[in-house]
N, C-alpha and C positions, 0 to 999 in steps of 0.2 A: 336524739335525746342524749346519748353519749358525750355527742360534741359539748352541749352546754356543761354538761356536770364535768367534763374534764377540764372546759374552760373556765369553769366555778373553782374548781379543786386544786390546780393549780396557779391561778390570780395574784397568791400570795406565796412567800416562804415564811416558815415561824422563825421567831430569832433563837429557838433552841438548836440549831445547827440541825433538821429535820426538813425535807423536801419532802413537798404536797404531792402526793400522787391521786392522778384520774384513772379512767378504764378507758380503754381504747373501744373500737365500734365490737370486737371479738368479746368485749369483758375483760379484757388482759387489761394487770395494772401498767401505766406507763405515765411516764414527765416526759413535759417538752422540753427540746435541747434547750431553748432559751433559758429554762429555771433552771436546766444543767450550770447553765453558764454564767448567770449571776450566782447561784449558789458559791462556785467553787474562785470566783471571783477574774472569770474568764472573759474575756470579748465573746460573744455570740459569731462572731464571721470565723473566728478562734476551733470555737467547738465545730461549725460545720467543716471546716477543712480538716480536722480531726478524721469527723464523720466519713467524708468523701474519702480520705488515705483508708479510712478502715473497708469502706466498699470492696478497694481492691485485693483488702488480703484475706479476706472472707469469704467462705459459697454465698453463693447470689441466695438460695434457699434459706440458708440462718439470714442474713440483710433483710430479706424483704419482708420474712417472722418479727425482727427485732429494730428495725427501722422503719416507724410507717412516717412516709412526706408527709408534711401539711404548711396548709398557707399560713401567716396569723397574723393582723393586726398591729402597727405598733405605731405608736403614735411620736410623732416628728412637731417640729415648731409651726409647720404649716398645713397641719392637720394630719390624717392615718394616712399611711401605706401599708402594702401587704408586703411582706415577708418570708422567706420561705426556713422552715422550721421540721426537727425529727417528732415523731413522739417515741422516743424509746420503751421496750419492758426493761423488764429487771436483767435478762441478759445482754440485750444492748449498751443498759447504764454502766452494766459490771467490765464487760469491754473496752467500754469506752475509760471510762474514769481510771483504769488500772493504767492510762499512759500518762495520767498527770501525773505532777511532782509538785511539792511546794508545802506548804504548811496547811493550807485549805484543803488539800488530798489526805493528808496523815489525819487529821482529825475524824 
């Protein structure tokens, strides 16, 4: 039940510069890296090697709190593939986003 309402909740971004957040399967709020990554105006393969660098300089115990894998959906010219995607909480997005730079971070 989780899965659908986070895949309802984050489906879209609003255009008030506001990212939709879902609940993970725990009830933790969390976005997937993908609406990370439109939002901030990133390539998605972008934020996952983010992700991957941050693996290494973080305990494995905060990581697997604040990173949970997931497959998702995305659709291509010749129909869906799966994809592999974060769902961050609020301290993964805060870790994570604190290495951008650019005008889409400052705001």
């Amino acid at each position: 039940m989780a899965e659908n309402s986070l895949s309802q909740a984050v489906s879209f971004i609003n255009d008030n510069s506001t990212i939709c957040v879902g609940l993970t399967a725990r009830n933790m709020p969390a976005v997937r890296s993908d609406v990370v990554a439109h939002h901030f105006g990133k390539s998605h393969k972008n934020v996952l090697r983010d992700i991957v660098k941050l693996r290494s300089k973080c305990p494995e115990s905060f990581f697997g709190l604040n990173f949970e894998p997931k497959e998702i959906d995305v659709k291509t010219g010749f129909g869906i593939r799966k994809d592999r995607a974060y769902l961050l909480t609020r301290d993964g997005f805060s870790l994570l986003v604190m290495g951008f730079t650019g005008a889409s971070a400052v705001r």
